[in-house]
C-alpha positions in Angstrom: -19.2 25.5 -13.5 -20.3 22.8 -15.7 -18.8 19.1 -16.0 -17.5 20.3 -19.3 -15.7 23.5 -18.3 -14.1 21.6 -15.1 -12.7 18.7 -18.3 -11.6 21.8 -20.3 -9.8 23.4 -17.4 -8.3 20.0 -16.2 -7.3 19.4 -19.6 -5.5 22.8 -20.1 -3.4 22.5 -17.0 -2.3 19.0 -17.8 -1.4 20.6 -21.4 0.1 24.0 -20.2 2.4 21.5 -17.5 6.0 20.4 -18.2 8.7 19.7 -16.3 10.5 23.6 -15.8 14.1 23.5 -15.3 14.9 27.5 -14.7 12.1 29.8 -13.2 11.7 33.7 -13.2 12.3 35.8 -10.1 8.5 36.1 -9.0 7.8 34.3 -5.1 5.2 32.2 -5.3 2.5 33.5 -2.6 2.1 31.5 0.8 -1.6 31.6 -0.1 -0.2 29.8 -3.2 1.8 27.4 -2.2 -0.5 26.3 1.0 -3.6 25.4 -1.5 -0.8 23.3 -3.3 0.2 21.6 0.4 -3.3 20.9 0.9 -3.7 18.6 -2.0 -1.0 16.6 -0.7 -2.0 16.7 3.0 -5.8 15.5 1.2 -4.0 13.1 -1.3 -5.6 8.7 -0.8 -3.0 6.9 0.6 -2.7 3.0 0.6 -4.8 1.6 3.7 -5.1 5.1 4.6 -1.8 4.9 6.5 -0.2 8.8 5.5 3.3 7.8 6.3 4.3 10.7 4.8 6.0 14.5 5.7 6.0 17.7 3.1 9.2 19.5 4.2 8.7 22.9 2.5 11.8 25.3 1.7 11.3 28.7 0.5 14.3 30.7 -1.2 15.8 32.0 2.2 15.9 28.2 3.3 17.1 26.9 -0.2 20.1 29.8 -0.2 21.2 28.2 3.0 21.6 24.8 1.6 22.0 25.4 -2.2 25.7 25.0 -1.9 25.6 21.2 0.0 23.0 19.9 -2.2 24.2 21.2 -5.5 26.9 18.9 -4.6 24.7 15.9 -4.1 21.6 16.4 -6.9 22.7 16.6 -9.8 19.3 16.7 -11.4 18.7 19.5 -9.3 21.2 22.2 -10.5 19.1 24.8 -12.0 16.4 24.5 -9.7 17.9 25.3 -6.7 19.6 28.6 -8.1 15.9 29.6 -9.4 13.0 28.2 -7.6 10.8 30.0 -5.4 10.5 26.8 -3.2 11.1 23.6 -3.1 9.5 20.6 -1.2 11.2 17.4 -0.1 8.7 14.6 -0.2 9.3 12.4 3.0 8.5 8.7 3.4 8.0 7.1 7.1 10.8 3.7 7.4 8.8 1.9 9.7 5.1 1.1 8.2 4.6 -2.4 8.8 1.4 -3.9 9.9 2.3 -4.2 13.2 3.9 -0.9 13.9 2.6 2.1 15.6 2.0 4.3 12.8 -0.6 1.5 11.2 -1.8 1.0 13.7 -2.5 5.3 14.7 -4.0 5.3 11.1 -6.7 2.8 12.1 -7.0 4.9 15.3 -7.1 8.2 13.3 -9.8 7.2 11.3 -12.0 5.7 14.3 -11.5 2.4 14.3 -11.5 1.2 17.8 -9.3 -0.6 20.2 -10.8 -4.1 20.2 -11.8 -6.7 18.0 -11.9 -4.4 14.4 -8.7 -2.9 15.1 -7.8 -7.0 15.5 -8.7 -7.6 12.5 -7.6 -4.9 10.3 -4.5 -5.2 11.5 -4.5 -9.0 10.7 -5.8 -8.0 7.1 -3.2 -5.6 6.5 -0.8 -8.5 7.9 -1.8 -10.7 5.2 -1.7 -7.8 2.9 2.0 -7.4 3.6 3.3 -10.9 4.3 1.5 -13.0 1.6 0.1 -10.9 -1.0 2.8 -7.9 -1.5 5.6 -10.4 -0.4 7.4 -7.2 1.8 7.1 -7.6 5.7 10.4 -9.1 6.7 12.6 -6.5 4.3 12.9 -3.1 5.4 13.6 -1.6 2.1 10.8 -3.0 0.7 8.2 -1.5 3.4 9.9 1.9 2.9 9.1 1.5 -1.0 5.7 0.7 -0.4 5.6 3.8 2.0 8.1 6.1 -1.0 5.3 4.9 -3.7 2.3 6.8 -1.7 4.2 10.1 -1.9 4.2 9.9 -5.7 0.1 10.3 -5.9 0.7 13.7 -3.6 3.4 14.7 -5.9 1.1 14.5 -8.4 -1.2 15.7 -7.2 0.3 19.5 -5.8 2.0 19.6 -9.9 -1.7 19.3 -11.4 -3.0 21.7 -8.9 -0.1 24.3 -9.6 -0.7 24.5 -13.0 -3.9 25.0 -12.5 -3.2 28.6 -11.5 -0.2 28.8 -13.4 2.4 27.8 -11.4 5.1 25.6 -12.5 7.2 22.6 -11.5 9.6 19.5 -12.0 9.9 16.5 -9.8 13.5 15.7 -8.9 14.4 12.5 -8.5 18.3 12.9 -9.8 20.6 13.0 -6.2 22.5 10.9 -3.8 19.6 9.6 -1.5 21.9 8.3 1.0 24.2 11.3 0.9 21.2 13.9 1.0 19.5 11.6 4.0 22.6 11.9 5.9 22.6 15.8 4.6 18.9 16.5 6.1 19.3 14.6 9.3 22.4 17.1 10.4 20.7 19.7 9.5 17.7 18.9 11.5 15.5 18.7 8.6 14.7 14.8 9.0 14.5 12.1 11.7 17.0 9.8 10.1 15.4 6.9 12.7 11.8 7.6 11.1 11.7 8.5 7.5 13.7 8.9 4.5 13.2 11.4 1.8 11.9 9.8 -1.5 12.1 12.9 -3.9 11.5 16.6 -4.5 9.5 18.9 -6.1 10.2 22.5 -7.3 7.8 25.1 -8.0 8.1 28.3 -9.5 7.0 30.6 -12.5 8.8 29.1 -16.0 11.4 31.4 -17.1 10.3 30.9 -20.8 8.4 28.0 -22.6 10.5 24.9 -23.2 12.6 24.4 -26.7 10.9 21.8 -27.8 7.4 20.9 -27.7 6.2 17.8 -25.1 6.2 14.3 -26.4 4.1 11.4 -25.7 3.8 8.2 -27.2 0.5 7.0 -29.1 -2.5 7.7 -27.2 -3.8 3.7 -28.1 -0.4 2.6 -27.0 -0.8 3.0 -23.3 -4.1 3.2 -22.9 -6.1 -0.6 -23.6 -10.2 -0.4 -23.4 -11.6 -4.5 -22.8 -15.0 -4.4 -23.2 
């Protein structure tokens, strides 16, 4: 396929993508759905670190919690009667520079024990402590951590609509409410990671009423040459 035909495709899934409220009845195949996964699971992360879990729920799985979590996302209320499956897009708590999981992701990607895994580790102290300003507040590590998800999210929407297969972020529900939800269901370890959003996916019901809107092209987009 030629460089042009891979813009035009790109292009028309970005066009043909919106955010789909109510989907038709048609089950998104597991073939489907685990080419989706797999541009999450393959998605950059920031110092490599993947502090992140895709919790997949298909419709048997969403039936059994639709009820609870109706009641705690609202932003969620026609997608859990209609989706084929939904994923809950899970952030790790404890990511700073001198915690295990860092420090696995250095080991992960073969950096040694010794004196480079010293000094990464220092860099990505300095990273945290000086430049982002975030090591000694919790929150603010598991924000860093949250913000990673959002390039897989992207990432698994543009690669469903490349095949035709729709979806909506969800970022409208109690988080502390649907945390302490998932963790007594057994979904989440409440002690390692916190759930930062969702995604649905399914096949659009019908187009939307109205068509997209975006602001000016030259408003958001600044060339310096």
């Amino acid at each position: 396929m030629s460089k042009d035909a891979i813009k035009k495709q790109v292009r028309a899934a970005f066009d043909h993508r919106v955010a789909v409220r109510i989907y038709n009845d048609q089950d998104i195949s597991k073939e489907d759905m685990e080419y989706i996964l797999d541009t999450a699971w393959l998605s950059p992360s920031s110092i490599g670190l993947e502090g992140w879990r895709f919790v997949v729920l298909g419709r048997k799985q969403i039936a059994k919690h639709r009820k609870a979590l109706k009641v705690l996302a609202w932003g969620a209320q026609s997608q859990l009667d209609t989706t084929s499956h939904l994923v809950l897009l899970l952030a790790e708590k404890n990511v700073r520079y001198d915690s295990e999981s860092v420090k696995e992701s250095l080991l992960r990607r073969g950096i040694s024990q010794g004196e480079n895994l010293d000094m990464r580790l220092n860099l990505y102290k300095t990273f945290q402590e000086e430049n982002m300003k975030i090591a000694d507040n919790p929150r603010a590590v598991w924000d860093w951590a949250a913000k990673q998800t959002y390039i897989a999210m992207g990432n698994m929407m543009t690669a469903a609509s490349m095949i035709g297969i729709d979806s909506c972020p969800i970022e409208g529900f109690d988080y502390d409410k649907v945390n302490a939800y998932l963790a007594e269901a057994g979904i989440i370890n409440s002690e390692k990671e916190s759930i930062a959003s969702m995604i649905s996916f399914g096949y659009r019901l019908k187009d939307p009423k109205h068509p997209r809107s975006r602001k000016p092209r030259q408003e958001v987009i600044t060339w310096l040459e």
